[in-house]
C-alpha positions in Angstrom: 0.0 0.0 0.0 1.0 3.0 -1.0 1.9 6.5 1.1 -0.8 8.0 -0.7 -3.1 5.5 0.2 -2.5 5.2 3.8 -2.4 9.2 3.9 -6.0 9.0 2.1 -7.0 6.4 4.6 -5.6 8.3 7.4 -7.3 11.8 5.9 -10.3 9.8 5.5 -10.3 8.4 9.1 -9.9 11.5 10.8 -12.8 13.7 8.3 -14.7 10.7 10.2 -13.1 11.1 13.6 -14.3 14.9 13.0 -17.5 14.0 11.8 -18.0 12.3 14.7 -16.9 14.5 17.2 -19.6 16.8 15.4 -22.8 14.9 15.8 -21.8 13.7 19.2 -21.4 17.5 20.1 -24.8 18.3 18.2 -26.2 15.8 19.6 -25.2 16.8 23.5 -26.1 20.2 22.8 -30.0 19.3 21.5 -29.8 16.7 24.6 -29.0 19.5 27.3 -31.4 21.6 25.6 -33.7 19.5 25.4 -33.1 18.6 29.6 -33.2 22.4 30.3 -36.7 23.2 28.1 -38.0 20.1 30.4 -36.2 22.1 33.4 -37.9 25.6 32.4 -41.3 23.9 31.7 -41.2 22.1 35.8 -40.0 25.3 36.8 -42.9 26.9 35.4 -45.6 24.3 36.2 -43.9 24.9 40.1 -44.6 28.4 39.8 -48.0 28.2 38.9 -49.1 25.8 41.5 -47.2 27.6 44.1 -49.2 30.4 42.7 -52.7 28.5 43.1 -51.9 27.0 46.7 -50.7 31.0 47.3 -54.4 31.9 45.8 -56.1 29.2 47.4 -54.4 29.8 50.9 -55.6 33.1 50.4 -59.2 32.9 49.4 -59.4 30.8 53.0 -57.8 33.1 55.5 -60.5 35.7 53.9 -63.3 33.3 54.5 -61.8 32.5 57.9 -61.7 36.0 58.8 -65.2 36.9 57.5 -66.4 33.9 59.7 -64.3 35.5 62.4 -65.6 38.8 61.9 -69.7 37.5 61.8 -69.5 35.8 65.1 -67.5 38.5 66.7 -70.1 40.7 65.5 -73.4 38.3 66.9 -71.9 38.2 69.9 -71.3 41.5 70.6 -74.9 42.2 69.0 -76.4 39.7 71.8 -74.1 41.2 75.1 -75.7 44.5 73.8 -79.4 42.9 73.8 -78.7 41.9 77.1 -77.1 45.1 78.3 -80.0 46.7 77.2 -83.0 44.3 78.7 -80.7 44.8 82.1 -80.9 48.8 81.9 -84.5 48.4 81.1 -85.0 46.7 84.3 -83.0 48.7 86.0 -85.4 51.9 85.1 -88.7 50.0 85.6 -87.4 49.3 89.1 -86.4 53.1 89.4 -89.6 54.3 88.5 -91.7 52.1 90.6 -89.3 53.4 93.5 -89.4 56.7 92.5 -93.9 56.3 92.3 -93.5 54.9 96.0 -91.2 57.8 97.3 -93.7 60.1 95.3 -96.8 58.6 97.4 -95.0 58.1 100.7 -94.0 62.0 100.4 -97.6 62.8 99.8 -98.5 60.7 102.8 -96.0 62.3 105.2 -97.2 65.9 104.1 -100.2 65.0 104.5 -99.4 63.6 108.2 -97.3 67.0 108.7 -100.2 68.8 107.7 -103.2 67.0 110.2 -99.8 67.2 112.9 -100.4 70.9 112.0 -103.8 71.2 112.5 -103.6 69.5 115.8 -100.7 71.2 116.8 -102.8 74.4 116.5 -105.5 73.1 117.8 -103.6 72.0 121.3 -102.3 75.4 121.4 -106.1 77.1 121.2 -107.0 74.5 123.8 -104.2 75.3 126.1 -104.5 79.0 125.8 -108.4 78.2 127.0 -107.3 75.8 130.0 -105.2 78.8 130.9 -107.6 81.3 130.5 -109.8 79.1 132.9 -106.9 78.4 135.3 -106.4 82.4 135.9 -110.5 82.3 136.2 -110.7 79.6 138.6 -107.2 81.2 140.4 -109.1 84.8 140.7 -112.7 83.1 142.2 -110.9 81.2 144.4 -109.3 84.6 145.5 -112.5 86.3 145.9 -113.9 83.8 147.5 -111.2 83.1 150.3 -110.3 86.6 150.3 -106.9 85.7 149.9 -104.1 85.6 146.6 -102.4 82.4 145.7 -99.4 83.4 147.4 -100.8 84.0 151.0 -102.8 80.5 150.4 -99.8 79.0 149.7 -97.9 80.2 152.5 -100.8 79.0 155.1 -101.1 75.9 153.8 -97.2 75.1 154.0 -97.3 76.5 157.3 -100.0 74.4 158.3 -97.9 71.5 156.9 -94.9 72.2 158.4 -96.4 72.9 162.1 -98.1 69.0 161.6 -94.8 67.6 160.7 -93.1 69.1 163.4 -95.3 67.7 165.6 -95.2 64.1 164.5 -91.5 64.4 164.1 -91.6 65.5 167.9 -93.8 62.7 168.7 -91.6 60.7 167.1 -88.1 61.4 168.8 -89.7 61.3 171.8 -91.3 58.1 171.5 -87.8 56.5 170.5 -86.2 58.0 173.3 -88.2 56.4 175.6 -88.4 53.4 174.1 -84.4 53.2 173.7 -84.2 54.6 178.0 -87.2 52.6 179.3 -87.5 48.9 177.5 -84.3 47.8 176.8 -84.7 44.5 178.3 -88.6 44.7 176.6 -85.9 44.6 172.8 -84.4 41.7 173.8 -87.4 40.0 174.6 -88.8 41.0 171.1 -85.1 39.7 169.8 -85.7 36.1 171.4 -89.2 35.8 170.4 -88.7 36.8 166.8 -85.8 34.2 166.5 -88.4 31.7 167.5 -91.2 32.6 165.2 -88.4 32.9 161.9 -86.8 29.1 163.3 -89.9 26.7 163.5 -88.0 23.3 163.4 -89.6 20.2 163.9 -88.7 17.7 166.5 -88.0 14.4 166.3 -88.4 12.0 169.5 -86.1 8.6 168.7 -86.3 5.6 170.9 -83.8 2.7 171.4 -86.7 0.1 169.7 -87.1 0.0 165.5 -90.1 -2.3 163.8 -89.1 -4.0 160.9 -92.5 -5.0 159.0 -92.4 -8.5 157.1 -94.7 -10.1 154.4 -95.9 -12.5 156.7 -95.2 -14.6 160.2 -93.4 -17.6 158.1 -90.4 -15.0 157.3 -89.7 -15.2 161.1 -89.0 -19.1 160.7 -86.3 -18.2 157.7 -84.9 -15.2 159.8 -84.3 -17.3 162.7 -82.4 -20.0 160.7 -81.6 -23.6 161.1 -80.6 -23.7 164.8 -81.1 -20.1 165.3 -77.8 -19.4 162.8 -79.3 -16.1 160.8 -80.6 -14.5 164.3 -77.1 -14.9 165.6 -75.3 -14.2 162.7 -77.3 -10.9 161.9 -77.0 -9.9 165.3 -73.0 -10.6 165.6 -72.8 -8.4 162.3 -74.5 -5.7 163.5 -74.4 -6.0 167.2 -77.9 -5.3 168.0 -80.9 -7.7 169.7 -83.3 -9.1 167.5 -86.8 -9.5 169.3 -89.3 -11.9 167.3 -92.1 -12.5 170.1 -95.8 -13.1 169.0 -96.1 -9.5 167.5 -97.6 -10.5 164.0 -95.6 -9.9 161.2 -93.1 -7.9 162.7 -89.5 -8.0 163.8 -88.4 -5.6 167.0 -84.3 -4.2 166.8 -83.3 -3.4 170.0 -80.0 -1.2 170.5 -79.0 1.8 172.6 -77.3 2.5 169.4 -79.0 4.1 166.6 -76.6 4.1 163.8 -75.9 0.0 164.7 -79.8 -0.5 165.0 -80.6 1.8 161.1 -77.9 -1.3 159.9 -79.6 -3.7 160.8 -83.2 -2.3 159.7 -81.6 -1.8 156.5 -80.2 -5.1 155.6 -83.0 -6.8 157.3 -85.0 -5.1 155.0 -83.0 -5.8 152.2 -82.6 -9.5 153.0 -86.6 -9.9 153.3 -86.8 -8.2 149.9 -84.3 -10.6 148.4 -85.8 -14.1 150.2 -82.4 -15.6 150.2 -81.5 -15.3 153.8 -78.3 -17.2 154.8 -75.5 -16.3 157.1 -73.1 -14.9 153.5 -76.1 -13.6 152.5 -76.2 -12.1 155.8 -72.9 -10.5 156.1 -73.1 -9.1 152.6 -76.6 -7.5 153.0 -74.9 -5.6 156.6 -72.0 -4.6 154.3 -74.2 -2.7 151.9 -76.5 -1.6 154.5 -73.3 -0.5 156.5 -71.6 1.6 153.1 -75.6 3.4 152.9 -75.5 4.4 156.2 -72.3 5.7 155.8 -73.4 7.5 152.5 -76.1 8.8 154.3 -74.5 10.4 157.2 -72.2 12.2 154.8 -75.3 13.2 152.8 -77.3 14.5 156.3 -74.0 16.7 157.5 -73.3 17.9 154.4 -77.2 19.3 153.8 -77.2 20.7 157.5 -74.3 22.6 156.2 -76.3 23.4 153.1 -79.4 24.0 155.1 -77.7 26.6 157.4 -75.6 28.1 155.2 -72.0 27.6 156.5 -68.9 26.3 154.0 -65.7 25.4 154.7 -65.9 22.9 157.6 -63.7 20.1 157.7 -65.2 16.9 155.5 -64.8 14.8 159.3 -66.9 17.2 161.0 -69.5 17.4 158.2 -69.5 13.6 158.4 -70.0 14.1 162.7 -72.5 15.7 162.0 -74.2 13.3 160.2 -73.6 11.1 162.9 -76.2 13.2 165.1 -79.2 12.3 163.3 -78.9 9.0 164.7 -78.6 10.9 168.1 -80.6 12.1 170.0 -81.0 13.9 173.6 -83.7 14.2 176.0 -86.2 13.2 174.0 -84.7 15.4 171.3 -82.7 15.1 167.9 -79.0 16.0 168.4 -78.8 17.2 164.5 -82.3 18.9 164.5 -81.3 20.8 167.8 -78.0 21.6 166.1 -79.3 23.2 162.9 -81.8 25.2 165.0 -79.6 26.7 167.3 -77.1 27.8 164.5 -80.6 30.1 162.8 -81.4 31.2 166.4 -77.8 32.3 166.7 -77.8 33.3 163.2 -80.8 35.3 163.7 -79.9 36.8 167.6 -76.3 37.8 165.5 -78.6 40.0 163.0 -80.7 41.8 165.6 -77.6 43.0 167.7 -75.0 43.2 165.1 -72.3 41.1 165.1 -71.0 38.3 162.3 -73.9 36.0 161.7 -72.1 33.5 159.4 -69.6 32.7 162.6 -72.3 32.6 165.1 -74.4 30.3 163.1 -71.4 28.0 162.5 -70.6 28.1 166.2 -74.5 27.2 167.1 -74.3 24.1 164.5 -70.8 23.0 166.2 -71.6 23.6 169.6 -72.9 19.9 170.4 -70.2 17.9 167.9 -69.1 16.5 170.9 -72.5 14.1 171.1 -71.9 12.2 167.9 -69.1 10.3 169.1 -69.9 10.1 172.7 -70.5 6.9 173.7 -67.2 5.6 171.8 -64.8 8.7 173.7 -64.7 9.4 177.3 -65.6 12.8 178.2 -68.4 15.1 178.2 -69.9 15.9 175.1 -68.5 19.5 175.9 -64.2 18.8 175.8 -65.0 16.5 173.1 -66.6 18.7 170.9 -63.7 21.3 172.2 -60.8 18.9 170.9 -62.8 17.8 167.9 -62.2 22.0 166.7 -59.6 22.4 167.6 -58.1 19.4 165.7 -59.7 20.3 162.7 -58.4 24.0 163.1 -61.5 25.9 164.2 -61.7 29.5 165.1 -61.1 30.4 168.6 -64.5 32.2 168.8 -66.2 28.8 167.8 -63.8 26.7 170.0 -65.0 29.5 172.9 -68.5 28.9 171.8 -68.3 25.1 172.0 -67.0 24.9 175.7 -69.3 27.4 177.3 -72.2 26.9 175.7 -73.1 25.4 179.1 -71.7 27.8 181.3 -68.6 25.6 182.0 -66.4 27.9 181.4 -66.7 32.1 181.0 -67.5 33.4 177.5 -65.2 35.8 175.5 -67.4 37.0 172.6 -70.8 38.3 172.3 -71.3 35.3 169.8 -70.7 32.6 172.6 -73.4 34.6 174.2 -75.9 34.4 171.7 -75.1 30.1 171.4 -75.5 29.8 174.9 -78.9 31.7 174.6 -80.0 30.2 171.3 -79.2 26.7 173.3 -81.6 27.4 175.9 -84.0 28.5 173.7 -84.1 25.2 171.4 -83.9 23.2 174.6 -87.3 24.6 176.0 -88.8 25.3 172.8 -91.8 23.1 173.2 -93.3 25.4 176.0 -92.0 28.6 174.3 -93.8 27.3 171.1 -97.2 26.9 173.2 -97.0 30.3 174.9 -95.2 32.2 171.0 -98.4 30.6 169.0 -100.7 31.7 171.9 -99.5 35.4 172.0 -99.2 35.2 167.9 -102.6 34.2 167.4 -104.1 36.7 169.8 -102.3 39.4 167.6 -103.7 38.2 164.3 -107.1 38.0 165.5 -106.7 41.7 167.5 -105.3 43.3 164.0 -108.7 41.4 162.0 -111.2 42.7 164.8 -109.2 46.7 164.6 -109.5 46.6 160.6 -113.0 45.4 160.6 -114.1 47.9 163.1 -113.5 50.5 160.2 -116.6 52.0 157.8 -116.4 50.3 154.3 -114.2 47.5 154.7 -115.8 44.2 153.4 -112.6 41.8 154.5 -109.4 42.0 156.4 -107.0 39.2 156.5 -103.6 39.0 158.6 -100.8 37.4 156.7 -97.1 37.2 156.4 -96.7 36.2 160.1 -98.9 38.8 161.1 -96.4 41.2 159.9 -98.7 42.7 157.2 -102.9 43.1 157.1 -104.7 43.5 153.6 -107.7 45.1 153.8 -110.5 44.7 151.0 -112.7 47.9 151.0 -115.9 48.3 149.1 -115.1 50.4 146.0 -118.9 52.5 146.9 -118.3 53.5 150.1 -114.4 53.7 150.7 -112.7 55.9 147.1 -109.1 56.4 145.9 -108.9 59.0 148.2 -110.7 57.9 151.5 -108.2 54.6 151.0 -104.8 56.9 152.5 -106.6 58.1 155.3 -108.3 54.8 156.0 -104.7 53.8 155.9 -103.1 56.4 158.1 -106.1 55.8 160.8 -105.5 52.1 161.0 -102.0 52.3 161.5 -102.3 55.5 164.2 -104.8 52.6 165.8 -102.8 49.6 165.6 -99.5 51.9 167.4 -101.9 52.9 170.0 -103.6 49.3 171.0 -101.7 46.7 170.0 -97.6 45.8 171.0 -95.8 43.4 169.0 -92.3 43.3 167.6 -90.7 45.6 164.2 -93.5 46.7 162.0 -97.0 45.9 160.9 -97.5 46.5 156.9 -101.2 48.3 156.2 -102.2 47.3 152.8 -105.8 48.2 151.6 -107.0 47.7 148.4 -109.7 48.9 146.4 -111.2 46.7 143.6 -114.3 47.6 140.8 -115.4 44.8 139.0 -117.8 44.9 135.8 -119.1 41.8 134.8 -121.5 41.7 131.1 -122.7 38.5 129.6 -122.7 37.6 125.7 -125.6 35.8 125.3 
């Protein structure tokens, strides 16, 4: 092969390289083109939905906002609808206040006006009533002869000469009374402590009476072999009598408290049925713990009863112990409580300390409850008792010479001592007090009823006060103070009797209709 031909060949092959090169560039180019038309186009078609979702986006967030907007707008359409029915209640309510103030202003003018009227017409009568006053003023002066002053001035000196004179009457009376009747006061002391003290008395005797349900009890409280007789009576220490006496049981003791024991659990066994010697023993155990509670009880309301605190628990339980006591025929804890009001009440006439003179009179026989279990007289006992439970001297003074035994050192120790004697014969003093007493209550009946127009009299409060019933014809308002006055000038002048005497008349109209 030939130069020329391999240099044709050669030519040839790269005109074909070339040509190559040429459409492969052409066709990259129309490829990348084409990709970048296809690019454009997506861009474009991005755009525009961009746009639509930016349009459609858009058209919502209006409609969103007109919804917004309507309800905003309904709402505050309705809060104004209801502001407006409120304000419209509001007035109504206003007006119908303002129509009642309207008519309640006419009312009151009205009332000012008929308080007007009145008001005049008080003043026209009272300018008559003293036209008539200065009338009646200048008759009377005519008549008398005398003005209003001179009148006035007699009559006050006709006052004042009577009051002097009563006064006088008075002083005098007192005076002699204080000089002359000393000894008649403290007569009228004693007997006025007795009629406020009316105790009663109590005579206890060494013998109680058990009742039972029948005579075949006696059979069961005698016991196999006698053992619940001498079982009861070991217990308690007291005689059992069961003689032919139907259905009854006889306690025999000197002692009281030993004999209320046995009454008690006899009573209680009877009640029960079961009647054994344990039996026994445990019904005087109970009965022996009530007795106890009862003494405590007693002292403790004698304390109440007279009014004195602060004693010692063991002397409120002593005395107690004197109800079960008793002394010449008379109760140690009645006598007790009686002489402390007779002291009390002897303290309050003459004026010394009635609280320690009444707890002196209650003390003054402590010695008696325990007695027959210390040696001694009733007197030092009681003395030691006080003193032990640290008792005043006054009381302790009180105590020991309440029966002379030894000299007293207070005015109260004389008013025990006296109060003593006094409960101690009080049943003849009560004879002669309720004789004397009722001859004053019938004396101040018979001096009312003596008087013109009274229908009843009736003497009460002790005969420390009459009421007097008056017939309302005869006897007026006015009659009734000197009816009063007269009866009391009488009763001073007839009749003597302790303090005073309380005149109280009444006057009574009745009108009685019937509805038929």
């Amino acid at each position: 092969m030939t130069i020329g031909m391999i240099a044709g060949i050669a030519i040839a092959f790269i005109a074909a390289v070339i040509i190559a090169s040429l459409v492969s560039v052409n066709l990259y180019k129309s490829s990348s083109e084409k990709k970048i038309g296809n690019a454009e186009t997506k861009a474009r078609e991005i755009i525009d939905e961009a746009l639509k979702t930016a349009e459609t986006k858009k058209r919502e967030a209006l409609l969103e906002a007109k919804e917004e907007t309507l309800r905003m707008k309904n709402e505050s359409e309705r809060e104004i609808k209801e502001s407006r029915a409120e304000v419209q209640r509001y007035e109504r309510r206003i007006l119908s206040k303002e129509e009642q103030l309207d008519k309640k202003a006419a009312a009151m003018e009205k009332r000012e006006a008929n308080f007007a009227n009145k008001e005049e017409r008080l003043a026209k009568k009272a300018a008559e009533i003293d036209d008539l006053y200065e009338k009646r003023v200048q008759e009377l002066e005519r008549i008398s002869g005398l003005t209003s002053e001179q009148a006035k001035e007699y009559l006050l000196k006709a006052v004042e000469d009577e009051v002097k004179t009563d006064a006088a009457k008075l002083v005098r009376e007192l005076e002699n009374k204080a000089k002359e009747e000393a000894s008649k006061k403290a007569r009228d002391y004693v007997v006025t402590a007795i009629q406020k003290c009316a105790a009663d008395h109590v005579a206890e005797t060494t013998i109680s009476v058990v009742q039972l349900p029948s005579d075949e009890m006696k059979g069961r409280i005698i016991g196999r072999e006698g053992r619940n007789i001498r079982t009861l009576e070991t217990m308690t220490g007291v005689d059992l009598i069961i003689d032919d006496t139907p259905e009854a049981v006889i306690l025999s003791s000197f002692d009281p408290i030993r004999r209320e024991v046995a009454r008690i659990a006899l009573e209680k066994l009877i009640v029960d049925g079961r009647i054994h010697p344990a039996r026994i023993e445990e019904m005087v155990e109970k009965a022996q713990r009530e007795v106890d509670t009862m003494i405590r009880e007693e002292g403790e309301a004698a304390t109440l009863e007279v009014g004195v605190h602060g004693i010692h628990p063991e002397l409120v339980k002593l005395l107690g112990r004197m109800k079960f006591r008793t002394s010449y025929g008379q109760n140690a804890l009645k006598h007790s409580i009686e002489v402390a009001h007779l002291a009390g009440l002897l303290a309050a006439e003459v004026g010394v300390d009635v609280r320690v003179a009444k707890r002196a009179g209650l003390l003054h026989d402590i010695g008696k409850s325990i007695d027959h279990e210390v040696e001694g007289s009733h007197i030092q006992i009681g003395v030691d008792l006080c003193r032990k439970y640290k008792e005043s001297a006054t009381v302790i003074n009180a105590v020991e010479s309440h029966h002379g035994d030894v000299e007293p050192t207070s005015l109260i120790a004389c008013l025990v001592q006296a109060a003593d004697t006094i409960s101690a014969a009080r049943p003849g003093a009560r004879r002669e007090t309720l004789e004397t007493y009722t001859n004053r209550l019938k004396q101040l009946e018979d001096i009312t009823n003596s008087f013109q127009g009274v229908d009843k009299s009736f003497a009460i409060q002790a005969g420390r006060e009459i009421r007097i019933m008056v017939v309302p014809e005869v006897v007026s308002d006015a009659d009734m103070v000197l009816m009063a006055r007269n009866i009391s000038k009488q009763i001073e002048a007839e009749m003597e009797y302790p303090g005073q005497i309380k005149v109280n008349v009444i006057r009574e109209s009745r009108v009685i209709d019937y509805a038929k």
